[in-house]
C-alpha positions as CSV (number, residue, x, y, z in Angstrom):
1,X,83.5,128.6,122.0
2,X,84.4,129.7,118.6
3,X,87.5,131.1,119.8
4,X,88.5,127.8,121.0
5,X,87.7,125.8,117.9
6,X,89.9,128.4,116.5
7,X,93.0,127.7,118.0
8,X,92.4,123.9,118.3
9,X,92.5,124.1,114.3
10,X,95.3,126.3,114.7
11,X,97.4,123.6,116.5
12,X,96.5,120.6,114.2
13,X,97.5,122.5,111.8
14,X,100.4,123.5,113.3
15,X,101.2,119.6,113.9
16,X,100.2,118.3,110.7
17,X,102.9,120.4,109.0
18,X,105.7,119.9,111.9
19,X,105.6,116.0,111.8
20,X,104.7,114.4,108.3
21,X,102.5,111.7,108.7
22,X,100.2,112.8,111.3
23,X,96.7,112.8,109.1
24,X,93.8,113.0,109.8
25,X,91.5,110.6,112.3
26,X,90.3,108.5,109.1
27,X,92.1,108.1,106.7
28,X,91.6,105.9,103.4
29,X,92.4,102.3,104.4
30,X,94.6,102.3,101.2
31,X,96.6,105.3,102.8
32,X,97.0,103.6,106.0
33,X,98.1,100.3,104.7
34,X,100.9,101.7,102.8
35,X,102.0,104.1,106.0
36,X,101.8,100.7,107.9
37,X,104.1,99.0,105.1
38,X,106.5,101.8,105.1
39,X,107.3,102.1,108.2
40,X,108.0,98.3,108.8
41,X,110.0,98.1,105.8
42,X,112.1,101.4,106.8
43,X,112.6,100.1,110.3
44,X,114.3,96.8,109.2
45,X,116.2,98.7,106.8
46,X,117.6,100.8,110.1
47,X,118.4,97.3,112.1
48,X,121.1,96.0,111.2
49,X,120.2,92.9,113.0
50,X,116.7,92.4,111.5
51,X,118.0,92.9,108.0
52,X,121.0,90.7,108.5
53,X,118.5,88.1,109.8
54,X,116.3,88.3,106.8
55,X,119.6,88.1,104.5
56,X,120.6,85.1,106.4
57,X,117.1,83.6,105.8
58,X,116.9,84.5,101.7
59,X,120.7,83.3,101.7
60,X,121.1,87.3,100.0
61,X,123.4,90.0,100.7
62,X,123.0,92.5,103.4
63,X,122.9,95.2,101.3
64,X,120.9,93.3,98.3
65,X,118.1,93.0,101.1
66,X,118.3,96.5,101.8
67,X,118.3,97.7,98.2
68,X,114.8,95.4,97.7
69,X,113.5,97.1,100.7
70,X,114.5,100.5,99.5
71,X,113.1,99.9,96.7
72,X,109.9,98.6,97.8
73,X,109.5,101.5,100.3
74,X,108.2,103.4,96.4
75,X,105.1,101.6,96.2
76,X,104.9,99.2,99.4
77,X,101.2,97.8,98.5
78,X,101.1,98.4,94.8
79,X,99.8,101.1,92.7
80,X,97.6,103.7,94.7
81,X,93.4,102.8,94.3
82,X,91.8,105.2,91.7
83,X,89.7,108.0,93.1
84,X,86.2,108.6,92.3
85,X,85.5,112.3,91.3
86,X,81.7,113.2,92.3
């Protein structure tokens, strides 16, 4: 039994430091806001289409569009929430 808690910490662990991102099953909802932000903004910067349609929309360059995104990919949801030390 111990054994197999053993190696099932063993392969989270092993995941958590192969693919960035994975954390743990509850994170802080300010954590998994921002993920959620990131990853929308970073996909839209990778489709050509969906950032062309949002220049075409602002009446904005391409690649102004994708700067503002790059840029906002820093702090997505604003400055992190302060954490209380017990």
């Amino acid at each position: 039994s111990s054994e197999l808690r053993y190696t099932a910490n063993t392969q989270l662990e092993h995941l958590h430091a192969r693919y960035t991102g994975t954390g743990n099953t509850d994170p802080p909802d300010s954590d998994w806001l921002t993920h959620q932000h990131r990853d929308t903004l970073s996909s839209i910067v990778g489709h050509s289409t969906l950032t062309s349609f949002l220049a075409i929309a602002d009446g904005e360059a391409t690649a102004r569009v994708k700067f503002e995104m790059t840029e906002r990919m820093l702090q997505p949801c604003g400055p992190p929430p302060k954490k209380d030390d017990d």
